[in-house]
C-alpha positions as CSV (number, residue, x, y, z in Angstrom):
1,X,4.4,6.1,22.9
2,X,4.9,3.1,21.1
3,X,1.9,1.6,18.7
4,X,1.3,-1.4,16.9
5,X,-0.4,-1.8,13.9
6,X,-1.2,-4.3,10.7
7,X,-3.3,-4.0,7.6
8,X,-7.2,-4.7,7.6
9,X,-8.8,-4.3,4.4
10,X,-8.3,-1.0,3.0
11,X,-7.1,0.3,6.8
12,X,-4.6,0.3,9.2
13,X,-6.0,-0.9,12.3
14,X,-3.7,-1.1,15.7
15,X,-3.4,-4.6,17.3
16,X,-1.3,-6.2,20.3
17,X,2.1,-7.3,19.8
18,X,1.9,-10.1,18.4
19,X,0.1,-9.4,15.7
20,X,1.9,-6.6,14.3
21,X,3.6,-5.7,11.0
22,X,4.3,-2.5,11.7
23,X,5.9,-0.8,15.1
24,X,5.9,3.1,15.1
25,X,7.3,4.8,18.3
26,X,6.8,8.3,18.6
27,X,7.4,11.1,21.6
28,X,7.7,11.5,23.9
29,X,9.7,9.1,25.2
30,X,12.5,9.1,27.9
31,X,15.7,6.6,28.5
32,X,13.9,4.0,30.1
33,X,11.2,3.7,27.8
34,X,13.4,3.8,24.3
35,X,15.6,1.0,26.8
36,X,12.7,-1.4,26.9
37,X,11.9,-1.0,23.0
38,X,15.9,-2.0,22.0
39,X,15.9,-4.9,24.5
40,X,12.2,-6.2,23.5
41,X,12.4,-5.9,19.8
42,X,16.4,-6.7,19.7
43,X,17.6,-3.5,18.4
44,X,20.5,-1.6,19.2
45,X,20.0,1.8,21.3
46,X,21.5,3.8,19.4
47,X,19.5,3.0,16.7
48,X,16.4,4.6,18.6
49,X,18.7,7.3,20.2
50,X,20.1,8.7,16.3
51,X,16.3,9.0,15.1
52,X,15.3,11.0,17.7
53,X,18.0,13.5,16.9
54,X,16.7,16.7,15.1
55,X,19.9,17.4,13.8
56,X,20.7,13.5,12.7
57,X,21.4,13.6,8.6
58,X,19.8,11.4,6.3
59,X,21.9,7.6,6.0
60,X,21.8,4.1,6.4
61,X,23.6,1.6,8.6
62,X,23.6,-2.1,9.4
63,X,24.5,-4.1,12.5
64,X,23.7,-7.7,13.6
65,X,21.3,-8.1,10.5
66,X,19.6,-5.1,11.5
67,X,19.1,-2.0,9.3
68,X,18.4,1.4,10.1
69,X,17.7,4.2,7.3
70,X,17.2,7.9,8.7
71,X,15.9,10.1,6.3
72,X,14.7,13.8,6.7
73,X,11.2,15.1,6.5
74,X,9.9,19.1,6.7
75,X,7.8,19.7,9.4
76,X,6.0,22.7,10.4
77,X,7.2,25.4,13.1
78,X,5.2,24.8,15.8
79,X,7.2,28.2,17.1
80,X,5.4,30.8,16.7
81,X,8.5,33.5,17.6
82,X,8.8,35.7,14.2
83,X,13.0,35.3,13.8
84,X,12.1,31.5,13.5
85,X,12.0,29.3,10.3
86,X,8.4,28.6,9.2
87,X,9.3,25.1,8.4
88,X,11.7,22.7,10.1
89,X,13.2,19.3,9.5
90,X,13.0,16.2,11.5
91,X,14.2,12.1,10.8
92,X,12.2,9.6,10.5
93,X,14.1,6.4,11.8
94,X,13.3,3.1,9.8
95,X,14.4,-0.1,11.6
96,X,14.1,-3.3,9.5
97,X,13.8,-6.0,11.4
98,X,13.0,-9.8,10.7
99,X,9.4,-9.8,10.8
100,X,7.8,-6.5,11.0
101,X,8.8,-2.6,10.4
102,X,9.9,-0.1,13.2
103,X,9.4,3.7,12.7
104,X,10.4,6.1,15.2
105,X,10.5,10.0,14.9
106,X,10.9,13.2,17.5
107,X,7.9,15.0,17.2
108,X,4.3,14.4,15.3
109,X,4.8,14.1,11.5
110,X,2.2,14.8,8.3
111,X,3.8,11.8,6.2
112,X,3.3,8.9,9.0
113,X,-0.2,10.1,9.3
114,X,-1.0,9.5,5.9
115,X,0.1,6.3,6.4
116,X,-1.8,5.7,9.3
117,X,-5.1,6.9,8.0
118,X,-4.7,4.8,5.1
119,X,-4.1,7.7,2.3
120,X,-1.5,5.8,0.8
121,X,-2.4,4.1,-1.7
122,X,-1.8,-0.1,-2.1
123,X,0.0,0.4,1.5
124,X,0.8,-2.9,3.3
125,X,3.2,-2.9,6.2
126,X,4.2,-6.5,5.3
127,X,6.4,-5.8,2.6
128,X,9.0,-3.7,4.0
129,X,10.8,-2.5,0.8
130,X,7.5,-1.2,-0.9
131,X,7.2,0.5,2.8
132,X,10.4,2.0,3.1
133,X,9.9,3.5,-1.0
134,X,6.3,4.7,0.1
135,X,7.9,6.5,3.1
136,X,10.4,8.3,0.3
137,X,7.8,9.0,-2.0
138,X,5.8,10.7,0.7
139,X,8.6,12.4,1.9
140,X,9.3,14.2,-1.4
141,X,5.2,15.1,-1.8
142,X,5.6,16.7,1.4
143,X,9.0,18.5,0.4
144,X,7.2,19.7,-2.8
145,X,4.1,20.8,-0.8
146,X,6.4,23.1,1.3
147,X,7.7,24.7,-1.3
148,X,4.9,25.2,-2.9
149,X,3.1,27.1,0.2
150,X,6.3,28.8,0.8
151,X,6.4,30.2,-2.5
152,X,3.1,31.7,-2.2
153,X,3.2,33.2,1.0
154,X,6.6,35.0,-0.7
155,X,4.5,36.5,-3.3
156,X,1.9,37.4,-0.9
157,X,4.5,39.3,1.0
158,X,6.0,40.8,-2.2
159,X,2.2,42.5,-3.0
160,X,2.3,43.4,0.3
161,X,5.6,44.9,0.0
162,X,4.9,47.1,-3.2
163,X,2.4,48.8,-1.1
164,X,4.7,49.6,1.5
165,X,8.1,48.8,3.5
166,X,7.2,47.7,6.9
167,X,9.6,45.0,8.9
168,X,7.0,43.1,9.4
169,X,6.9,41.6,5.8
170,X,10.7,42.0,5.1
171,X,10.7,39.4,8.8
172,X,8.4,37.1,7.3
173,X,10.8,36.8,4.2
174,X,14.0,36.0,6.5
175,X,11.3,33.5,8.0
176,X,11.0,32.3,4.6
177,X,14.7,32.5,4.1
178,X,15.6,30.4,6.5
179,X,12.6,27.8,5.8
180,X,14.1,27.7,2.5
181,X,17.6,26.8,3.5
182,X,16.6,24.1,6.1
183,X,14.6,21.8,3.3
184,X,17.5,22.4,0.6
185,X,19.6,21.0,3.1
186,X,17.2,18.1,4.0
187,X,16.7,17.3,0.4
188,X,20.4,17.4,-0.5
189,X,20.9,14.5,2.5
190,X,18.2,12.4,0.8
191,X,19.1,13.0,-2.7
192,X,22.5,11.6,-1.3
193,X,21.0,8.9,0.6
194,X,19.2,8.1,-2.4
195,X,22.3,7.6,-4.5
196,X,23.7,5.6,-2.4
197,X,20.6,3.4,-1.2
198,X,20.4,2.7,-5.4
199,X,24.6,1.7,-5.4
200,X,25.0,-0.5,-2.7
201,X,21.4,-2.3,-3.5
202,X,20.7,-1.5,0.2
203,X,16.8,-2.4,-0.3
204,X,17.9,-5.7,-2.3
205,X,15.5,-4.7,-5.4
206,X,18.1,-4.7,-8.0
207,X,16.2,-7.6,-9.6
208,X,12.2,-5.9,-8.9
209,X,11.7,-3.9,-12.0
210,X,8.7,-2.2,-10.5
211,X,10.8,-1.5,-7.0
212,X,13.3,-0.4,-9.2
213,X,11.2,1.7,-11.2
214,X,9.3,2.9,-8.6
215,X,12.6,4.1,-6.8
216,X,14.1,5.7,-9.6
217,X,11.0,7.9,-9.9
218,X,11.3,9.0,-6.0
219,X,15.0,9.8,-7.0
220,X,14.0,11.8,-9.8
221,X,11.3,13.8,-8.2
222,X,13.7,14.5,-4.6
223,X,16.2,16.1,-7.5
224,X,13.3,18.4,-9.0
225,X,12.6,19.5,-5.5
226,X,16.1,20.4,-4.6
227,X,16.1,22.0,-8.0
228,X,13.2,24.2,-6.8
229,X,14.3,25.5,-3.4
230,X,17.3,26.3,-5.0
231,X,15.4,28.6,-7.3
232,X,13.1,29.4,-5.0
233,X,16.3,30.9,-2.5
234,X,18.0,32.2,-5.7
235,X,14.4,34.2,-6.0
236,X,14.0,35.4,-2.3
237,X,17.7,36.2,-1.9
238,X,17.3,38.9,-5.0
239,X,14.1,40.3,-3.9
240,X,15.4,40.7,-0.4
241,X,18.6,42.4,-2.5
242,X,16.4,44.4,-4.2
243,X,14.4,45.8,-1.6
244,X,17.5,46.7,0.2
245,X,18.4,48.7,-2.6
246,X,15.1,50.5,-2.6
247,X,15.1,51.3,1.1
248,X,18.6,52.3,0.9
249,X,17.8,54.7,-1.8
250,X,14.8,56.3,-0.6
251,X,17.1,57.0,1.9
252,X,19.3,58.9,0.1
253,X,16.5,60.7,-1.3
254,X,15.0,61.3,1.7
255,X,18.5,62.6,3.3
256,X,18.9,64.4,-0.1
257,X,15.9,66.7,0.7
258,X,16.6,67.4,4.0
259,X,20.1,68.7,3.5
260,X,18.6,70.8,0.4
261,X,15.8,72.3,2.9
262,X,18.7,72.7,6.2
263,X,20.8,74.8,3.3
264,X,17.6,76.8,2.5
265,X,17.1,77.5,6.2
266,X,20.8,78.3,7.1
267,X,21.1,81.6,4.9
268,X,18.4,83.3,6.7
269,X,18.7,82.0,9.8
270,X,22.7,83.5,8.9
271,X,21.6,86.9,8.3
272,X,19.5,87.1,11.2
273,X,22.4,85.7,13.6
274,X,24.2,88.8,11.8
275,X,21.5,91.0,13.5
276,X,21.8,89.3,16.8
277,X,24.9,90.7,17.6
278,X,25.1,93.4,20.1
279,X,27.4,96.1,17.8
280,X,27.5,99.5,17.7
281,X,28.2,99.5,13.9
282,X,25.6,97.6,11.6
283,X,23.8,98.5,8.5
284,X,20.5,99.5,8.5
285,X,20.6,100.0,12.6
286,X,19.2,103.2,12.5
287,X,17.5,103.0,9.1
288,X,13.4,103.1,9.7
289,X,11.5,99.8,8.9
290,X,15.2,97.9,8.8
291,X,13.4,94.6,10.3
292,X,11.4,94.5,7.2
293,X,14.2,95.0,4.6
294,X,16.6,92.1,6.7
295,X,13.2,89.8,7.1
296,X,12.5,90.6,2.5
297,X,16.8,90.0,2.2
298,X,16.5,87.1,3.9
299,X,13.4,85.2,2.4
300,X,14.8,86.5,-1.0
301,X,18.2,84.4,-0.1
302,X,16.4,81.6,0.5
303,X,13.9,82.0,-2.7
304,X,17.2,82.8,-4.5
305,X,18.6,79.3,-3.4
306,X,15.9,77.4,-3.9
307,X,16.1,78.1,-7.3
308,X,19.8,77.2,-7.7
309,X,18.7,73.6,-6.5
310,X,16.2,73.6,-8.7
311,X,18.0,74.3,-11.8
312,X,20.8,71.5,-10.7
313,X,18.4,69.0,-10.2
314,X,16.3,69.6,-13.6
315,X,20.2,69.2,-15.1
């Protein structure tokens, strides 16, 4: 689907062609279609074909006086299988072209709707490098917003989990796990990207003090956000340790006991076995009442053994 838009007031408002400042393609789309966009706006295919790749990393590129900047944003698991990552990441392709902005992204994404409901604040499609640093700046609050859900769904589960041990919550961390590991990864790329966008002057704003500013803050805040998924993994990966420990040793306790109470059983189950056998020679055999005295022998054994363990555990 491919949309044109320009600024109206305080809105974003969606006009013909002609009039546009800012392109955004979105899917679904097939060959023929992302065809026609490169050959009607100018722009090389592969430009179209890279941003559309889910697993495309966050970088930048020029050709013919083009430039293209792919940068990752997290985007909700529309799966709802439970072995799958609560969050995902998918590019957002930039395309700078003479006259007007093209974005272009794989599936629907949170930070282009802000834009396009006008909850970005002093947004104006015309000026591309204020565009292209909005777009950053979103993309970390979105970043920082996953975490922040992520975190608190972890200690939801972690209540849930002091409660009791079902897989159910211990799935839901791995879901978690694996949520985490996908936006560290994303945020590493665009911290990167970052570094290098600020090196090369890619955006030209060397000279802009507030561009400048203004990008150094987005670099700043991306870092703190890569800071806290790491510590947010680092956090999950020892409670996940540390209720492996605990289920591992209530285990053992529970294994404990039952050898204790098979030992208990054995000794008079032993003696009756004894008593099973079909001799001619065996104590008590002719002695009146002997099935009481081998039944009192036998629970005193066991009573006898019982405490033994006690005594050895009290030690």
């Amino acid at each position: 689907m491919i949309q044109y838009f320009q600024k109206e007031g305080a809105g974003i408002v969606e006009v013909e062609r002609a009039q546009a400042d800012w392109i955004h393609v979105s899917a679904p789309l097939d060959n023929s279609e992302l065809e026609y966009i490169a050959q009607l706006e100018n722009i090389p295919l592969d430009f179209l074909t890279d941003s559309l790749d889910i697993d495309e990393r966050s970088r930048y590129e020029r050709e013919d006086g083009l430039r293209l900047i792919v940068i990752n944003t997290p985007v909700p698991n529309a799966d709802e299988k439970e072995s799958d990552a609560l969050y995902i990441t998918a590019p957002i392709g930039m395309i700078l072209l003479e006259d007007r902005i093209l974005t272009i992204s794989a599936m629907e994404n949170a930070i282009i709707t802000k834009f396009l409901k006008g909850r970005v604040k002093n947004f104006d499609p015309k000026d591309q490098r204020k565009f292209v640093l909005q777009l950053f700046e979103q993309t970390v609050f979105q970043f920082l917003d996953g975490l922040k859900k992520l975190n608190l769904k972890r200690n939801l589960i972690e209540k849930e989990l002091y409660n009791s041990s079902r897989n159910k919550e211990l799935q839901q961390l791995l879901r978690i796990e694996k949520s985490l590991v996908y936006l560290m990864n994303s945020l590493s790329d665009n911290d990167l990207l970052n570094q290098k966008m600020r090196r090369s002057d890619f955006l030209g704003i060397r000279n802009d003090e507030e561009y400048q500013d203004l990008f150094e803050d987005i670099i700043i805040d991306n870092s703190q956000a890569l800071e806290m998924a790491n510590v947010h993994t680092n956090i999950l990966s020892g409670t996940m340790e540390a209720y492996a420990s605990i289920i591992s040793n209530n285990l053992n306790i529970v294994i404990h006991k039952l050898t204790i109470i098979t030992i208990i059983l054995m000794v008079p189950t032993l003696v009756a076995s004894f008593y099973g056998m079909n001799l001619a020679h065996l104590p008590l055999k002719d002695t009146p009442g002997a099935f009481y005295i081998i039944i009192a022998i036998s629970l005193l054994l066991g009573f006898l053994l019982i405490l033994v363990f006690r005594r050895n555990s009290s030690k």
